[in-house]
C-alpha positions as CSV (number, residue, x, y, z in Angstrom):
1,X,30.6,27.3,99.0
2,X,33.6,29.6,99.3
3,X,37.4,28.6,99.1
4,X,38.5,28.5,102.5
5,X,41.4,26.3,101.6
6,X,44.3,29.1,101.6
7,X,43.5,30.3,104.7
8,X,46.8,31.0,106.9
9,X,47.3,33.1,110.4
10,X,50.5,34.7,109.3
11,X,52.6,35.2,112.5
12,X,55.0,38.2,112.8
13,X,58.7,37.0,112.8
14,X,58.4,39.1,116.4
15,X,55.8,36.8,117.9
16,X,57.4,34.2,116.6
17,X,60.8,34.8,118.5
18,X,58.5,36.1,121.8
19,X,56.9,32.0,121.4
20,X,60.7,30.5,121.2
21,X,61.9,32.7,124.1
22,X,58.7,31.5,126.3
23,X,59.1,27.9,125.6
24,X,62.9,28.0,125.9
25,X,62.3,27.9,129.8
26,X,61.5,24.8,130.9
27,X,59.1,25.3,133.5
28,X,56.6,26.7,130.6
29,X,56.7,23.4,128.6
30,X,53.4,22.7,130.3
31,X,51.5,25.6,128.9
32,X,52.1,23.9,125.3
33,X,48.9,21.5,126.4
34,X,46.9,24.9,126.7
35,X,44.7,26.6,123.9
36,X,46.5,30.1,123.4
37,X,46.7,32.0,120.9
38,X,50.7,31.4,121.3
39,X,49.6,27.7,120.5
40,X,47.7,27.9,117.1
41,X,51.2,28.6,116.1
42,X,52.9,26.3,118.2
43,X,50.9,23.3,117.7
44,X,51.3,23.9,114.0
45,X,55.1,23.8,114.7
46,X,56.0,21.7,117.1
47,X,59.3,20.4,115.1
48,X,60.6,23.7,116.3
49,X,60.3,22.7,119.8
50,X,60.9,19.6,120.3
51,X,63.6,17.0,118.6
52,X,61.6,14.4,116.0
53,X,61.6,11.5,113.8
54,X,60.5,11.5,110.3
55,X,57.7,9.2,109.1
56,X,58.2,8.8,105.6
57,X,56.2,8.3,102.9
58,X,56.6,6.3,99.3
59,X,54.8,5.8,95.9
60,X,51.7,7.3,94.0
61,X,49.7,9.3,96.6
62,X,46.0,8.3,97.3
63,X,44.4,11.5,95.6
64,X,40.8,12.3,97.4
65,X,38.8,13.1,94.7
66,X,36.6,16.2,96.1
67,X,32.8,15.7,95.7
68,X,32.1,18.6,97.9
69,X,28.4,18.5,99.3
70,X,27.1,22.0,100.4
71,X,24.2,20.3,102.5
72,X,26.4,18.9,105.3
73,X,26.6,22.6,105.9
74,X,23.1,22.5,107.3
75,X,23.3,19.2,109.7
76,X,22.1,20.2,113.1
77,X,23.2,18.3,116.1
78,X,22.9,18.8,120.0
79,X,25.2,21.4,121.6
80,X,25.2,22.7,125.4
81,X,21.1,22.4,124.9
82,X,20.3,23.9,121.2
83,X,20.7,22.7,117.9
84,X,23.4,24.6,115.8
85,X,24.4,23.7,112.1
86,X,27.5,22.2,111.1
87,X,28.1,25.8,109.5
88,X,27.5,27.6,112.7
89,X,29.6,25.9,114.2
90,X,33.0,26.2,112.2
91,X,32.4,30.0,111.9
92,X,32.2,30.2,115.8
93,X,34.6,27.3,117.2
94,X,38.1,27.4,117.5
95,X,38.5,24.8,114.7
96,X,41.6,25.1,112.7
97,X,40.6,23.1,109.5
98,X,37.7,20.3,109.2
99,X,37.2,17.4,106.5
100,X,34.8,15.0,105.8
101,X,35.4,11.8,103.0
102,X,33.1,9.2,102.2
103,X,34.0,6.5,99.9
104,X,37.3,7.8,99.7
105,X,36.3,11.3,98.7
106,X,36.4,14.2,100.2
107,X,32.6,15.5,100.6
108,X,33.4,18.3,102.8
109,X,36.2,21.0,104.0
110,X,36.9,24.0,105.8
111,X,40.3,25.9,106.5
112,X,40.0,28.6,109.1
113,X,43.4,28.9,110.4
114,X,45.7,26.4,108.3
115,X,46.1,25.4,104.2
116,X,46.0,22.1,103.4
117,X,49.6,21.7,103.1
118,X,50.2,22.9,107.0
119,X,51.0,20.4,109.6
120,X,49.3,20.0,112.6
121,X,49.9,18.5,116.1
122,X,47.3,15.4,116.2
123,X,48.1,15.0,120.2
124,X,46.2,12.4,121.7
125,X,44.6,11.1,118.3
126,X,48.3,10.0,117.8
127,X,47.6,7.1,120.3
128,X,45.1,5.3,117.5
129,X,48.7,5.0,115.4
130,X,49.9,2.8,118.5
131,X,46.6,1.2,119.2
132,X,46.2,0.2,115.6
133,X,49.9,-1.4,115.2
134,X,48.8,-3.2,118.5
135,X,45.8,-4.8,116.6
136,X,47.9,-6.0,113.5
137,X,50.6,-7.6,116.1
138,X,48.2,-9.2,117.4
139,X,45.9,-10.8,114.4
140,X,49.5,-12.1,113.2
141,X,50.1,-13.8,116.3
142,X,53.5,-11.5,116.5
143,X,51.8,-10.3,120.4
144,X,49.8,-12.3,122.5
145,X,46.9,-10.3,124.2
146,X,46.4,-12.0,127.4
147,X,50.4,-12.2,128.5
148,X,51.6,-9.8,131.0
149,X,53.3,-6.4,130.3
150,X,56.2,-7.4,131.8
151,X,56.7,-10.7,129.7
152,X,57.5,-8.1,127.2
153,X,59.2,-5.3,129.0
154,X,61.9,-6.9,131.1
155,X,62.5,-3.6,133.2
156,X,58.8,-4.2,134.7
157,X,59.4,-7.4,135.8
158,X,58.2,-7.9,139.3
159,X,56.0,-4.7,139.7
160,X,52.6,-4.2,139.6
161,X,52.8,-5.0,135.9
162,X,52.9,-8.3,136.6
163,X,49.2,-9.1,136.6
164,X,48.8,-6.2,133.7
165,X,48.0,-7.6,130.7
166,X,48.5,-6.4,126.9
167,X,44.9,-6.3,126.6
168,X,44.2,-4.3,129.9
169,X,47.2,-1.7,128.8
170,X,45.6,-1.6,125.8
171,X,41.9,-0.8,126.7
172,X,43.0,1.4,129.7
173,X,41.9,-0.7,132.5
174,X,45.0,-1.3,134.2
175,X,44.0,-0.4,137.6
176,X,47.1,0.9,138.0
177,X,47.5,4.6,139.8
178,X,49.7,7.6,138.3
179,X,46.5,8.0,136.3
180,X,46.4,11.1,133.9
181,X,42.8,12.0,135.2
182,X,41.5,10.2,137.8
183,X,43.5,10.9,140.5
184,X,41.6,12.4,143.6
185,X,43.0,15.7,143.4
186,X,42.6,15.7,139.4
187,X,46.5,17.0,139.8
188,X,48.5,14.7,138.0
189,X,49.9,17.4,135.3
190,X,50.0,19.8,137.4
191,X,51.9,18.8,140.8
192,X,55.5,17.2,140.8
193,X,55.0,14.5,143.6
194,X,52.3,12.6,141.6
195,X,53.3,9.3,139.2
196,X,52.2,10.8,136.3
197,X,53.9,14.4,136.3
198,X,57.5,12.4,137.2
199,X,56.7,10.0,133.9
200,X,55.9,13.3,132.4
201,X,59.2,14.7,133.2
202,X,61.2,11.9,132.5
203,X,60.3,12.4,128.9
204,X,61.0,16.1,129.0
205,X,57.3,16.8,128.5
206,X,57.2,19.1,131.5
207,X,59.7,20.4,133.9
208,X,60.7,18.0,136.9
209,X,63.6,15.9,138.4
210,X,64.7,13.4,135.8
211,X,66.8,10.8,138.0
212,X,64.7,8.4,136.6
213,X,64.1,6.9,133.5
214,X,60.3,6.9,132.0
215,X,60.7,3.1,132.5
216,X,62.0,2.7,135.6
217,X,59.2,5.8,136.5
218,X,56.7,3.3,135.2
219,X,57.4,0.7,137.3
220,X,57.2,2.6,140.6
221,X,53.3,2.4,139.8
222,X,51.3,0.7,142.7
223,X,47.7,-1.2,141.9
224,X,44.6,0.5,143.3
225,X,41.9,-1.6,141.9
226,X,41.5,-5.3,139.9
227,X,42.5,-4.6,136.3
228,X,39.4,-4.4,133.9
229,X,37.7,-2.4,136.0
230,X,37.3,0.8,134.9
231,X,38.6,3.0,132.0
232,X,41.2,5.4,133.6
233,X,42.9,7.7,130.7
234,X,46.5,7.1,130.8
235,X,49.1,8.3,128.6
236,X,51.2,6.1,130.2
237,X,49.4,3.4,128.8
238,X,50.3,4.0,125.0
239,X,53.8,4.7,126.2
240,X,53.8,1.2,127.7
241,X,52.3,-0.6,124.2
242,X,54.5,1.7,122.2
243,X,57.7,0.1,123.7
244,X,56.3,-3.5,123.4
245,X,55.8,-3.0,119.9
246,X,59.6,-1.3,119.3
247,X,60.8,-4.7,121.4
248,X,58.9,-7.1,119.5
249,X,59.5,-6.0,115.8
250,X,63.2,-4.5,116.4
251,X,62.1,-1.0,114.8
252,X,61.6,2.5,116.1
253,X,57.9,3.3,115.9
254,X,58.1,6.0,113.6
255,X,59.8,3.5,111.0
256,X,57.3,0.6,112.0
257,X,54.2,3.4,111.0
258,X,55.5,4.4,108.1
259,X,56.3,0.8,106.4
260,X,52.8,-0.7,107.8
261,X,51.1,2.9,107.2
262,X,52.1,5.7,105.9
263,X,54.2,4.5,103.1
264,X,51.4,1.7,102.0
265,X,48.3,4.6,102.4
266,X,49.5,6.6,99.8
267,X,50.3,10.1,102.1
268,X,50.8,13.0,100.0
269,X,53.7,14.3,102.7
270,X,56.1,13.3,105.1
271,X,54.8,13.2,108.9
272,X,56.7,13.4,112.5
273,X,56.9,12.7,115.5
274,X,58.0,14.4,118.9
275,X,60.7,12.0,120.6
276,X,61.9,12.4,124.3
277,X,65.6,14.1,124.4
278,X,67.5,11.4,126.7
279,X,66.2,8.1,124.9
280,X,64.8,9.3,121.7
281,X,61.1,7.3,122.4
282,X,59.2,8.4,119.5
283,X,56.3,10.0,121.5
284,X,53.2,8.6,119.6
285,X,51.0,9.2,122.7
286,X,50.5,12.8,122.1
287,X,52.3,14.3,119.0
288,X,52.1,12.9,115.8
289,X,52.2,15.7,113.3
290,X,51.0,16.0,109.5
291,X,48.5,17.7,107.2
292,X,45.1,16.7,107.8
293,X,44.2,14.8,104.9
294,X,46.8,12.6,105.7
295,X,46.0,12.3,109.2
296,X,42.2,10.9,107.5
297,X,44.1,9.0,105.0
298,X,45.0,6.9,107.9
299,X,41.4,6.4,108.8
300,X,40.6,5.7,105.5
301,X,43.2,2.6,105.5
302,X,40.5,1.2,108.3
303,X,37.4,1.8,105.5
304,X,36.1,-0.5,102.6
305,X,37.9,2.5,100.3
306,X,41.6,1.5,101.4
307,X,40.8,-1.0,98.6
308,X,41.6,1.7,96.2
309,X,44.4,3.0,97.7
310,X,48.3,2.5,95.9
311,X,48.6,-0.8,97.6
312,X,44.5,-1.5,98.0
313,X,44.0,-2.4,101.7
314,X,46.5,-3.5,104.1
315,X,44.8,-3.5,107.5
316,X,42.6,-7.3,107.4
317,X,39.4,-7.2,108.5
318,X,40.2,-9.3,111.5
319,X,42.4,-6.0,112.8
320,X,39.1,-3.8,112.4
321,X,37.0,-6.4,113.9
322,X,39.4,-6.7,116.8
323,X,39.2,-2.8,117.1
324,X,35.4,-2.9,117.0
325,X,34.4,-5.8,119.4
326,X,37.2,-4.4,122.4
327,X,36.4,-2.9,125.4
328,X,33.8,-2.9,128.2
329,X,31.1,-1.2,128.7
330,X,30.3,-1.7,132.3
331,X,34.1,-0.3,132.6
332,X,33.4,2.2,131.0
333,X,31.7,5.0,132.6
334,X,33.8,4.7,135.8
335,X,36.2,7.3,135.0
336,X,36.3,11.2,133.7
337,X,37.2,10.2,130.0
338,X,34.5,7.9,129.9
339,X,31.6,9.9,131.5
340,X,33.0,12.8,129.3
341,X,32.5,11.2,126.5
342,X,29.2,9.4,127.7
343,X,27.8,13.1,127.8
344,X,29.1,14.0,124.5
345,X,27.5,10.7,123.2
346,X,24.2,11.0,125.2
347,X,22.1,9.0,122.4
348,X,24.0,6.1,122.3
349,X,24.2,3.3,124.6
350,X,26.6,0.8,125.4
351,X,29.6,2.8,124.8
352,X,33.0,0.8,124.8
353,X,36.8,1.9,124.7
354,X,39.8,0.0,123.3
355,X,42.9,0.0,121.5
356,X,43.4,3.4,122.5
357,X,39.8,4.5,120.5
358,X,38.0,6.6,123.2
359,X,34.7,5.8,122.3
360,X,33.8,2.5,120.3
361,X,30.2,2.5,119.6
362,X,27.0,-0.3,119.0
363,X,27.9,0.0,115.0
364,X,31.5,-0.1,114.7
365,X,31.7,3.3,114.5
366,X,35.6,4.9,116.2
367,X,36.1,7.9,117.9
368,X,39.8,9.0,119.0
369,X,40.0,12.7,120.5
370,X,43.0,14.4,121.3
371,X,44.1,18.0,124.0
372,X,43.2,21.1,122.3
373,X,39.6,19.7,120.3
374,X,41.9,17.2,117.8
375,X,39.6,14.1,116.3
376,X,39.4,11.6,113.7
377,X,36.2,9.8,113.7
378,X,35.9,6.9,111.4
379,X,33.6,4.5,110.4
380,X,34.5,1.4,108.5
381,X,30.9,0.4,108.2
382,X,29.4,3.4,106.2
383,X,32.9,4.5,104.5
384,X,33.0,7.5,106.1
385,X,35.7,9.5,108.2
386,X,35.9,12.7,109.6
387,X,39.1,14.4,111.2
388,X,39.4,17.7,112.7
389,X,41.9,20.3,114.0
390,X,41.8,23.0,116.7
391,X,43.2,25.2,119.2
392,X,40.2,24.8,121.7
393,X,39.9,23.3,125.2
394,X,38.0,20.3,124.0
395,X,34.8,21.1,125.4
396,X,33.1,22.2,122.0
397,X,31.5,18.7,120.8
398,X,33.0,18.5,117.4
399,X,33.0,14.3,118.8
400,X,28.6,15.1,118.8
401,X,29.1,16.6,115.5
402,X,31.3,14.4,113.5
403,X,28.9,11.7,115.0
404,X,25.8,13.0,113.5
405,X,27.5,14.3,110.5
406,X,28.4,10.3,110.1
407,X,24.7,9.4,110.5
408,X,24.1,12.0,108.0
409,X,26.3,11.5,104.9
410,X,26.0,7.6,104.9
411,X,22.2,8.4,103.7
412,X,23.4,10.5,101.0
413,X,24.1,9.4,97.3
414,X,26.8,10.9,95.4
């Protein structure tokens, strides 16, 4: 297998100031969501574009021992109709770099665009961090599921949060409107009258008035249907549990994820996050940023092989368990994330979402995609996780692969 591991796109320092200059107008903030070939670079340095917050790390780092297995070249899976190997595939995607560790190890890797030490925007695969935190608040009894939003978020008292539970936030069934993808005119990031795009600009994501706070945007949102009802995609909604969480333990996020994770995991770098500009919200909804191995590292801490991590594991099983038995299916296919995803997943049945995983499935298995083709697909049942990078549209299946590369590798004996 050859070394793709010091693969780099080197940018000319002329591109690089023609990217700055572009983004430096306002009003193109929302092309930073789109796969150009601007973006490869951008997404790989967003802490040029955008103010952060560390997450630090501490200690011995969790070394992933490589075993490298040339065969998981050669899985097939099902793509637009045709088989295609999992070779095939990175030589033709847009995928940035690709892993695969079982038992802790790292069984498989490709660089295309990035070395190991780069960091990478994880966008929406960020929103795990949140859901996970969410899990281990609630198995200590620090958050109580069924409670309303608004017992917890003063500034949402008597709105439609009201009948909003933790639970509902967290599983994406508010029933709440200023959806990110189900509204009618599937225009939410794109036109400055909808809920969404004003909560969108209040946090400097994308150009727009900013009279309001993202709070006080928040609770301006009006119920359309009985919560737990379907799975409607909502940023909004991790933005919502983030601030619980930061109310309830007294810490920025960033500082709560790296004492419960990243310092405890055993990362071999410091991560970041994007935070808005007037508040300084650490934005763990969409941007997240750190080498890849780290970003599995953190799936890893949900696997039987966080035992032998620094501080062996720190996630109980009743915070997996949680994970894995949340969500609805009958909820589940009634919005465009869902019956994406239900298309991607065409083989399985039964297909549940929660804790901000997109696609929880019959065996325990978790699925968490992010904008551009990011993922990190773990499984605490066969020790295995996957996690990927990209600069893609998110229409090239790496959530099919990863799932049959997961099928795969757990039959194998190394």
């Amino acid at each position: 297998m050859p070394d793709h591991t010091q693969q780099h796109e080197h940018v000319d320092l002329v591109d690089v100031t023609n990217i700055h200059q572009f983004y430096a107008d306002p009003h193109n903030r929302v092309q930073m969501q789109f796969p150009t070939p601007e973006n490869q670079y951008t997404w790989q340095h967003m802490s040029r574009f955008y103010p952060t917050a560390e997450i630090l790390r501490s200690g011995a780092v969790f070394e992933l021992k490589k075993h490298l297995d040339n065969s998981i070249e050669h899985i097939k899976f099902p793509f637009k109709g045709t088989l295609k190997t999992v070779e095939e595939h990175l030589d033709t995607a847009p995928i940035d770099a690709f892993i695969v560790i079982k038992q802790g190890e790292l069984v498989f890797e490709r660089y295309n665009s990035m070395r190991p030490i780069d960091k990478h925007n994880w966008f929406s695969n960020a929103k795990a961090t949140t859901g996970v935190l969410l899990a281990m608040f609630i198995h200590e009894g620090l958050i109580i599921a069924d409670h309303s939003v608004s017992e917890y978020l003063h500034e949402l008292k008597g709105t439609a949060w009201d009948s909003v539970t933790v639970q509902h936030t967290a599983d994406m069934c508010t029933g709440l409107d200023s959806t990110e993808h189900d509204e009618p005119q599937h225009d939410s990031r794109t036109n400055p009258e909808q809920g969404w795009f004003k909560w969108a600009a209040s946090i400097d994501l994308v150009a727009g008035q900013q009279s309001l706070s993202p709070l006080e945007v928040v609770a301006t949102m009006q119920r359309r249907q009985d919560p737990g009802q379907s799975f409607e995609y909502n940023s909004i909604n991790t933005f919502v549990l983030s601030r619980i969480i930061e109310r309830v333990s007294g810490k920025s996020l960033n500082e709560l994820f790296s004492e419960r994770f990243w310092q405890k995991m055993g990362a071999s770098a410091d991560a970041y996050v994007a935070v808005s500009k007037n508040e300084g919200y650490p934005l763990h909804f969409f941007s997240v940023n750190s080498n890849l191995e780290d970003m599995a590292r953190f799936g890893v801490a949900l696997t039987p092989s966080a035992k032998r991590m620094p501080n062996g594991q720190f996630v109980a099983d009743g915070v997996i368990k949680l994970m894995q038995n949340a969500g609805d299916t009958k909820a589940y296919g009634k919005g465009y994330v869902g019956q994406k995803f239900m298309q991607s997943f065409s083989e399985d049945r039964n297909l549940r979402n929660g804790f901000q995983w997109d696609a929880i499935f019959e065996d325990g298995d978790l699925f968490k995609g992010g904008v551009g083709g990011q993922g990190l697909y773990v499984s605490p049942t066969k020790d295995v996780v996957i996690a990927w990078f990209s600069t893609g549209d998110g229409t090239h299946q790496e959530e099919t692969m990863a799932r049959y590369i997961a099928k795969s590798v757990s039959l194998i004996k190394f």
